[in-house]
C-alpha positions in Angstrom: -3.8 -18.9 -18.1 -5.4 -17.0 -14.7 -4.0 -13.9 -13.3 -2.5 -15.7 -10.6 -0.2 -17.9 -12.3 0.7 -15.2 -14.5 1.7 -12.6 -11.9 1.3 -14.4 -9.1 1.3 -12.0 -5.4 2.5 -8.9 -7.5 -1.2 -7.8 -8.7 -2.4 -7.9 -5.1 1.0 -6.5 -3.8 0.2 -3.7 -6.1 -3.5 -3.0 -5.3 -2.5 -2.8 -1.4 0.2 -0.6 -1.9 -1.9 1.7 -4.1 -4.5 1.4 -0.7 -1.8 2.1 1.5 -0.5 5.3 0.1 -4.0 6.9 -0.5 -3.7 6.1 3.6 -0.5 7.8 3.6 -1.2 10.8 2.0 -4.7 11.3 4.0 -2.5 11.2 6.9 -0.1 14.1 5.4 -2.9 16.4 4.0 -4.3 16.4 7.7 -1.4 16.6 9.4 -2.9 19.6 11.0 -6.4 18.9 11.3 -7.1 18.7 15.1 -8.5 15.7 16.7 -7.1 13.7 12.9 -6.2 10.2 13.7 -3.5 9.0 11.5 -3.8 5.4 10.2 -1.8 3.0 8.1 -2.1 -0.1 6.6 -0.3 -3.4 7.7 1.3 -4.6 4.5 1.7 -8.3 5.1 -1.3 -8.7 7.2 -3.7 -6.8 4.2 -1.6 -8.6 1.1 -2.6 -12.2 3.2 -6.0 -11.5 3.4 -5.9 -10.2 0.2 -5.2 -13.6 -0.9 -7.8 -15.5 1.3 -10.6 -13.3 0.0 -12.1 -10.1 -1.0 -9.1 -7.4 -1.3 -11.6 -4.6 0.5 -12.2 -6.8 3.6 -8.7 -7.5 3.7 -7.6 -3.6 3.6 -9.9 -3.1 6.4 -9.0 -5.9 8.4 -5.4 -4.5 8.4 -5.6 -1.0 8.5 -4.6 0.7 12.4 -4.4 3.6 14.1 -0.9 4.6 14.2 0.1 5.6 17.9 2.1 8.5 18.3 5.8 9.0 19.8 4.8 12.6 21.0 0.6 13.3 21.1 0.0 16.8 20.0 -2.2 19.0 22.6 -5.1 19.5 19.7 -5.2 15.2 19.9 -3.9 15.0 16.4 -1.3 11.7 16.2 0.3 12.8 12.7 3.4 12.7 12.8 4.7 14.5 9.6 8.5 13.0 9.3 6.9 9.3 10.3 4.4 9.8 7.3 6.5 11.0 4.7 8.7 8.5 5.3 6.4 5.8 5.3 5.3 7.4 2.0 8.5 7.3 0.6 9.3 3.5 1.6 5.6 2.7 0.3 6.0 4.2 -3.0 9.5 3.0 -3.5 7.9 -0.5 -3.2 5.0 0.3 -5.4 7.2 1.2 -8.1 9.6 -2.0 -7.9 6.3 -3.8 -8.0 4.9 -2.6 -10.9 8.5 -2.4 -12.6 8.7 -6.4 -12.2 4.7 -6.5 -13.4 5.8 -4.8 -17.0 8.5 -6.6 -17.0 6.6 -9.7 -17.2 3.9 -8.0 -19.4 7.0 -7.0 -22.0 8.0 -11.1 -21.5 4.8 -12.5 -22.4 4.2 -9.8 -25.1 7.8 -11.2 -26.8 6.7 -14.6 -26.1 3.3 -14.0 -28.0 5.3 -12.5 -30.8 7.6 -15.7 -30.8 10.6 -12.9 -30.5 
């Protein structure tokens, strides 16, 4: 059996989540660097390429510049709270991904034992 039948979108879902809060915590760690552009990665529009092609053209094709509610003076557009709870949301949905993955691992692995 291929990947894709066996976990389907969650794989890719996975690896563009895993992208996206690298993005994430880049923003964070320069949340004071001046002139830092924070950037994020558009979920759907990434996972759909993702699935067309080449996961890195995809990521790239979908990642933005985020544009700021209030512009700091120094022409940084981090916005901490925006970020961390970005963060949050994304790794909550990393981890209910890769909970259903090893769930289906554990399945096939029972299957495989003829448990």
């Amino acid at each position: 059996m291929p990947n894709d039948s066996l976990f389907g979108v969650h794989g890719q879902a996975l690896a563009v989540r895993s992208q996206r809060m690298g993005v994430l915590a880049s923003n964070i760690a320069n949340a004071s660097t001046p002139g830092y552009k924070a950037k994020d990665i558009d979920f759907q529009a990434a996972l759909a390429g993702a699935q067309g092609g080449a996961l890195d053209n995809a990521i790239d094709g979908a990642t933005l510049y985020r544009v700021p509610l209030q512009p700091s003076a120094d022409g940084n557009t981090v916005e901490l709270a925006t970020e961390q709870t970005a963060f949050a949301e994304n790794a909550l949905a990393y981890q209910t991904t890769l909970a259903f993955l090893n769930g289906r691992i554990s399945t096939i692995t029972r299957a495989l034992r003829g448990e």
